[in-house]
C-alpha atoms as one frame of an Amber mdcrd trajectory, in Angstrom:
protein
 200.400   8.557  25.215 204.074   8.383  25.534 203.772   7.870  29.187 201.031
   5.607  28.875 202.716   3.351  26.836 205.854   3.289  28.954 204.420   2.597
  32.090 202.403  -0.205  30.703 205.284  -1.524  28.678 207.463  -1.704  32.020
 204.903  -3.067  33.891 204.610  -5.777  30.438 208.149  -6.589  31.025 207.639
  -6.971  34.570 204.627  -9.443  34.107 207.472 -11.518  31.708 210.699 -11.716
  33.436 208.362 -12.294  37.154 205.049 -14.196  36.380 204.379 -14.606  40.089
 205.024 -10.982  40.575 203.015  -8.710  38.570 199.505  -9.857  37.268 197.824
  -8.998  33.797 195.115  -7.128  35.139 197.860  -5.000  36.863 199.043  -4.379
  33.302 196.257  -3.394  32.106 195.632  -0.739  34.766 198.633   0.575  34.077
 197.984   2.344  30.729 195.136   4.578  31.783 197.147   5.101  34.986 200.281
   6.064  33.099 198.231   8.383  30.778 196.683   9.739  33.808 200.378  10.594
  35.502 202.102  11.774  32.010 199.278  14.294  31.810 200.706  15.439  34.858
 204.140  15.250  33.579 207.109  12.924  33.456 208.261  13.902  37.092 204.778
  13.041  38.230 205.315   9.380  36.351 208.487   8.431  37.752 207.463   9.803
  41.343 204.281   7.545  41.329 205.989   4.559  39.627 208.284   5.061  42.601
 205.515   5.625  44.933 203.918   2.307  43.928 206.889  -0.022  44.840 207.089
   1.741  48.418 203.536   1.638  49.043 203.469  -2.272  47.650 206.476  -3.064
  50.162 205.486  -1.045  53.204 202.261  -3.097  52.843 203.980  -5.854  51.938
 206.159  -5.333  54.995 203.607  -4.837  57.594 201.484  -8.182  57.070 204.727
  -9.654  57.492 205.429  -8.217  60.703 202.036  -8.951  61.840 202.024 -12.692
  60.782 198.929 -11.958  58.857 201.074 -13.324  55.533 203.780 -15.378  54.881
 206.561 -14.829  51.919 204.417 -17.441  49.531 201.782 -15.228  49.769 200.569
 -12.739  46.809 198.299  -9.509  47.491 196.404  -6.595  44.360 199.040  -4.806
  43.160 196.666  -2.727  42.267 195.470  -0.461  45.073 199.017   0.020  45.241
 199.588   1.589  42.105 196.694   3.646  42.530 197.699   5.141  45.818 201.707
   5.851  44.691 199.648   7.999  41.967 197.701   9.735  44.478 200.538  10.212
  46.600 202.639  11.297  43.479 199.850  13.917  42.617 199.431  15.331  45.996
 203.593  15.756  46.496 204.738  17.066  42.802 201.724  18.764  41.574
């Protein structure tokens, strides 16, 4: 719960200091997600909390190189966060 609660709470400050950056439903997803990843352990959570960001940016990163976004543009954070915790699973577990 532990884990839960500070995954969600980062994400929560996240959603406060960058409006445009993080949405509420990503907040939301976050507490089941972080429960799912401290089960795991707290390596696990900061490895898929890490693995989120690069996933986000890589994709981020490639519609920008193919001109199929501009920098204005917002995407779902949330298949993001989903596959850093796959990835995190798969590469610490």
């Amino acid at each position: 719960m532990l884990a839960a609660a500070a995954v969600a709470g980062f994400c929560l400050a996240l959603l406060l200091a960058v409006p445009a950056g993080i949405g509420p439903g990503d907040v939301k997803f976050a507490l089941p997600l972080g429960a799912m990843l401290g089960w795991y352990g707290w390596p696990v959570l900061f490895t898929g909390t890490l693995c989120t960001f690069l996933v986000a940016g890589v994709y981020a990163l490639v519609l920008l190189i193919c001109h199929r976004a501009s920098r204005k543009d917002s995407f779902a954070f949330g298949p993001s966060m989903a596959a850093g915790a796959f990835v995190a699973i798969l590469i610490v577990s």
